[in-house]
C-alpha positions as CSV (number, residue, x, y, z in Angstrom):
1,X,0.0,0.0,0.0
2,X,1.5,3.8,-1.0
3,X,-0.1,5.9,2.2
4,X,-3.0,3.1,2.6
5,X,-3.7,3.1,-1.1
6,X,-2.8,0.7,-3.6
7,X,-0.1,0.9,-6.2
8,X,-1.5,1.9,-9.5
9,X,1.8,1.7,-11.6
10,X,5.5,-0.8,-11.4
11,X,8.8,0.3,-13.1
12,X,9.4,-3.6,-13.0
13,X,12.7,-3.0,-11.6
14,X,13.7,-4.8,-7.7
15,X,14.0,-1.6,-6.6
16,X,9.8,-1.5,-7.0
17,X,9.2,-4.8,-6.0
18,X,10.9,-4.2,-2.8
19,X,8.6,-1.0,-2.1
20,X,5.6,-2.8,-3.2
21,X,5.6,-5.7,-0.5
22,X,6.5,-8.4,-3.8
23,X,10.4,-9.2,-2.7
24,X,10.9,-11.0,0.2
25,X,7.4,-10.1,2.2
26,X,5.2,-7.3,2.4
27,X,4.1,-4.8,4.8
28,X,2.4,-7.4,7.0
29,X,5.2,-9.4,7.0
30,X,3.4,-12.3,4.9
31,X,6.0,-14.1,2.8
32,X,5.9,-13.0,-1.1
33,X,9.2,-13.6,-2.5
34,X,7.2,-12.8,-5.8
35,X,9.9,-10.8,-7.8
36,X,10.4,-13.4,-11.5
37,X,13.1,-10.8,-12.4
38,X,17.1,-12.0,-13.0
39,X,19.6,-9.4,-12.0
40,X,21.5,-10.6,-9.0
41,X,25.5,-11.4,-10.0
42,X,27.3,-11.8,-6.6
43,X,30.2,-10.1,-5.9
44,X,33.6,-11.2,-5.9
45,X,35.3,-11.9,-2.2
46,X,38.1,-12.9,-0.9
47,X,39.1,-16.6,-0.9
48,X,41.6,-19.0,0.1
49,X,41.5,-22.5,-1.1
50,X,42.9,-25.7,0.3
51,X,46.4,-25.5,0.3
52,X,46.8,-22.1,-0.4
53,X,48.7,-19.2,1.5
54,X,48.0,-16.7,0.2
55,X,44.1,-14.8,-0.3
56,X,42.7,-14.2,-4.1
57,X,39.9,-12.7,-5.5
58,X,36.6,-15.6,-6.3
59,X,36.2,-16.2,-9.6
60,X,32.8,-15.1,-10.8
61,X,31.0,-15.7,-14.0
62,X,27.4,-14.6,-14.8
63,X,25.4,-16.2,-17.8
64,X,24.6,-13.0,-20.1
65,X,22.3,-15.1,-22.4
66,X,20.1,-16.1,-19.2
67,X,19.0,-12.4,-18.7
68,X,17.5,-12.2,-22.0
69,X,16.4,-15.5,-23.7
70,X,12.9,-16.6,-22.7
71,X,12.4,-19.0,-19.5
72,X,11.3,-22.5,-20.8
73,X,8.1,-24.4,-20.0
74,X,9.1,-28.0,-19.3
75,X,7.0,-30.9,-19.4
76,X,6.6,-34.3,-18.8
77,X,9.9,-36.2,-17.8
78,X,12.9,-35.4,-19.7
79,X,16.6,-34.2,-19.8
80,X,16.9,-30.8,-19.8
81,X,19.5,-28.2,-20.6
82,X,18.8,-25.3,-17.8
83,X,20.7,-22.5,-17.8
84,X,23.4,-21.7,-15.3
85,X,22.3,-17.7,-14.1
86,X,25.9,-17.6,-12.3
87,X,28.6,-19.1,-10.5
88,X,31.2,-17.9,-8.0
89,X,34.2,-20.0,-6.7
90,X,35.3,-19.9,-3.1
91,X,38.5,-21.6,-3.6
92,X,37.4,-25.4,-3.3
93,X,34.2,-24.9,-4.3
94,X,32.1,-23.6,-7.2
95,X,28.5,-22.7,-6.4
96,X,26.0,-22.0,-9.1
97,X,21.9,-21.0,-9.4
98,X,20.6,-23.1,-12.2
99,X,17.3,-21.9,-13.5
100,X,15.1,-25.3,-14.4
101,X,11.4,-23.4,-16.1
102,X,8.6,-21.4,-15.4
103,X,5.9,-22.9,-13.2
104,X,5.6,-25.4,-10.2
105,X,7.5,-28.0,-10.9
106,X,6.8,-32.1,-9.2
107,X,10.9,-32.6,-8.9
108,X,14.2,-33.3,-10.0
109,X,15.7,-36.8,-10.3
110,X,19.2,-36.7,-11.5
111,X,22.0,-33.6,-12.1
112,X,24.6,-33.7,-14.2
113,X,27.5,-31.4,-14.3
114,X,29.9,-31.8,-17.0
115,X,28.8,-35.6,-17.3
116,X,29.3,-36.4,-13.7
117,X,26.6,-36.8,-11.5
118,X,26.1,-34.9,-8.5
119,X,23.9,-36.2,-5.3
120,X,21.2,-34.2,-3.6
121,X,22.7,-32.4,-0.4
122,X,22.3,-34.5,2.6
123,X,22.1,-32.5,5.7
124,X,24.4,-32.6,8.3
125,X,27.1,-34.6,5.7
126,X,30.4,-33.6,4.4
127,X,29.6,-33.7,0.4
128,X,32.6,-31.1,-0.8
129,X,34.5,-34.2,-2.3
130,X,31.4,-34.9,-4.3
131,X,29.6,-31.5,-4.3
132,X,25.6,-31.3,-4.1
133,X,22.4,-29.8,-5.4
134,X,19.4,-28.7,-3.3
135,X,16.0,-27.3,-4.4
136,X,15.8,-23.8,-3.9
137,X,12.2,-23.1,-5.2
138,X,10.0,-25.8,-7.0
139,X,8.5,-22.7,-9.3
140,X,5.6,-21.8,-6.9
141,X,4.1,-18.0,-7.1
142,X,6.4,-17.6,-3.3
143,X,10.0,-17.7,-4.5
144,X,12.5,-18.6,-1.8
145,X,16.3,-16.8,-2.3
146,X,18.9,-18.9,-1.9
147,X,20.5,-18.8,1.9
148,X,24.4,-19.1,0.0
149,X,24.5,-15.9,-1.1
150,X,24.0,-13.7,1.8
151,X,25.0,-9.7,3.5
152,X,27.2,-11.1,6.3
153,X,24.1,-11.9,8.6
154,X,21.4,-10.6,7.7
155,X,20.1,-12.8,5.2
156,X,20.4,-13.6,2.0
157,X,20.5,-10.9,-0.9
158,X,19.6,-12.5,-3.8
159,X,16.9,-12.6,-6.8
160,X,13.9,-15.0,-5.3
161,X,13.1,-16.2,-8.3
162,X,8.8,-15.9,-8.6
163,X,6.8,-18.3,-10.0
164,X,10.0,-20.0,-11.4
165,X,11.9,-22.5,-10.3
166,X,15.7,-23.2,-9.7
167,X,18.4,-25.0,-8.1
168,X,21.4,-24.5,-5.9
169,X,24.4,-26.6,-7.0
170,X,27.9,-26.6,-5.6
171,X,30.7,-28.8,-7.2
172,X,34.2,-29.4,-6.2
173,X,37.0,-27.9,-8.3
174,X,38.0,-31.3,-9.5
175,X,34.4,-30.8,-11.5
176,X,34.5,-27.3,-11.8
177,X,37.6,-24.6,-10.5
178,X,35.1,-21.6,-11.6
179,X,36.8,-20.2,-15.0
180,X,33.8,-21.3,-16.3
181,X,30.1,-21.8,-16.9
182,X,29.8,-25.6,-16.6
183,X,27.0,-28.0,-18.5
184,X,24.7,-28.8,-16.1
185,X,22.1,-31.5,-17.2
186,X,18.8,-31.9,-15.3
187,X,16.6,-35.0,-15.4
188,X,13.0,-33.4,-14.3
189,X,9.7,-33.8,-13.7
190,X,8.4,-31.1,-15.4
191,X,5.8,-28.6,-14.4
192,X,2.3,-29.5,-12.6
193,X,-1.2,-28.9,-14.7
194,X,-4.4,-27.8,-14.3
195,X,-6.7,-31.4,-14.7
196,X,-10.6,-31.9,-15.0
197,X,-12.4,-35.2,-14.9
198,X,-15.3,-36.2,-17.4
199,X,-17.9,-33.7,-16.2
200,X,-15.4,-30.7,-16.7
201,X,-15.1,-30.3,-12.6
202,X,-11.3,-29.0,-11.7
203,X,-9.0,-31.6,-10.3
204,X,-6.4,-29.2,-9.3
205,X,-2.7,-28.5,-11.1
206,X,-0.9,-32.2,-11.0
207,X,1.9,-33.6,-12.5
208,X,1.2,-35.1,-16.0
209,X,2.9,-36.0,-19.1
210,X,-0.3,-36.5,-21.0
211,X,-0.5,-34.7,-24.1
212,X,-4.2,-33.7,-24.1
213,X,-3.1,-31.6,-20.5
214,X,0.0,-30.3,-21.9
215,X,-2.3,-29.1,-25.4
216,X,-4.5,-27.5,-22.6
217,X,-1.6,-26.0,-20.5
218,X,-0.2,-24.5,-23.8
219,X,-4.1,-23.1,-25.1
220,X,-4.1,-21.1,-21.4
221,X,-0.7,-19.7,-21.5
222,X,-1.8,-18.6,-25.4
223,X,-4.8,-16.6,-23.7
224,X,-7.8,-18.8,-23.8
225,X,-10.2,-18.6,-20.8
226,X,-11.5,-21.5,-19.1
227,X,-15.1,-20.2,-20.6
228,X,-13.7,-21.1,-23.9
229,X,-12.5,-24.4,-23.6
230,X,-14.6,-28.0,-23.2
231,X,-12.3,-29.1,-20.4
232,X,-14.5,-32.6,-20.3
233,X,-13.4,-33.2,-23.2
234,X,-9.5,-33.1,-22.7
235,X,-10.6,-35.7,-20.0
236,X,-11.9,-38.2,-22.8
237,X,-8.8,-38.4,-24.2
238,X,-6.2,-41.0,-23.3
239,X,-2.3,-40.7,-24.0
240,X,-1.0,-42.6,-26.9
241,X,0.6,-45.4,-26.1
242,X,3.1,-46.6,-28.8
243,X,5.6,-49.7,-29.4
């Protein structure tokens, strides 16, 4: 609220987001986290890696192409090529944000980076000798900002991510010494979607690979209202089943 009004206009900057109530939480401290923008690179720090004597500056890289190409829609179960929004080395370890797609997502299986797998972090274990992803955000209209990338203390400083989700992943430099963006490969299951049953009644958003809930996914997200469309009759029709 702007002196107990609402706000009529949004430069779609942070800067606005913040002052709207739509970054982390708003004026009644409910959690929003709602911001979908991508402009957070950290900044570079000073590191000391294993073995070292001596202090250097992190290497940092940000992905350019991630601030402009368009965020994917995934669906189903497949591999998938995220992109990598940024990394920063602390010495012995590189950790990245890896943007997955729009939407909430049901989960990831596997990670790959540069063909080696990576497991899912394990807390309370020791993983730097085989480094380790974690869900940040499944892709759900809260973001969440990731708790690596922080002030010194008083929480962390990064882009939340709205209505998109994304990964944390840190690898070892024996996978990855930070000169680089590394390939990261995702095996996920892709977003949840809106279902009816044979009457046209709402089921709720669920995770599907049938085509005939994907073709109905895709006719929303092109601007058809629900008034427009026979739901029911996306319920009468059964995947294809081939071989």
């Amino acid at each position: 609220m702007n002196a107990g009004a609402p706000y009529t206009s949004c430069a779609q900057t942070r800067a606005d987001c913040v002052l709207h109530g739509m970054f982390a939480s708003d004026s009644n401290g409910n959690t929003t986290g709602r911001y979908g923008g991508l402009e957070y690179v950290p900044a570079t720090v000073l590191v000391r890696g294993t073995g070292q004597k001596s202090l250097q500056l992190s290497n940092v890289q940000d992905n350019q192409a991630a601030y402009n190409d368009p965020v994917p829609l995934v669906y189903g179960t497949q591999w998938h090529l995220p992109d990598v929004v940024f990394s920063r080395n602390d010495g012995n370890l590189t950790r990245m944000e890896v943007l997955l797609c729009m939407g909430e997502i049901q989960g990831v299986l596997t990670v790959l980076v540069n063909d080696i797998i990576v497991p899912q972090g394990v807390s309370g274990q020791n993983m730097t000798s085989t480094g380790w992803w974690n869900p940040i955000s499944a892709g759900t209209r809260n973001g969440k900002q990731d708790p690596n990338f922080g002030d010194g203390g008083a929480g962390p400083i990064g882009d939340p991510y709205g209505s998109m989700a994304y990964l944390s992943v840190v690898v070892p430099n024996q996978i990855n010494d930070g000169s680089s963006i590394p390939t990261v490969q995702v095996l996920i299951q892709g977003m949840k979607l809106l279902t009816f049953d044979t009457s046209g009644t709402s089921l709720g958003a669920q995770f599907s690979s049938n085509p005939a809930w994907v073709l109905l996914d895709i006719l929303r997200r092109s601007a058809y209202g629900l008034n427009e469309i026979n739901c029911a009759s996306f319920a009468r029709r059964r995947p294809i089943v081939t071989g």
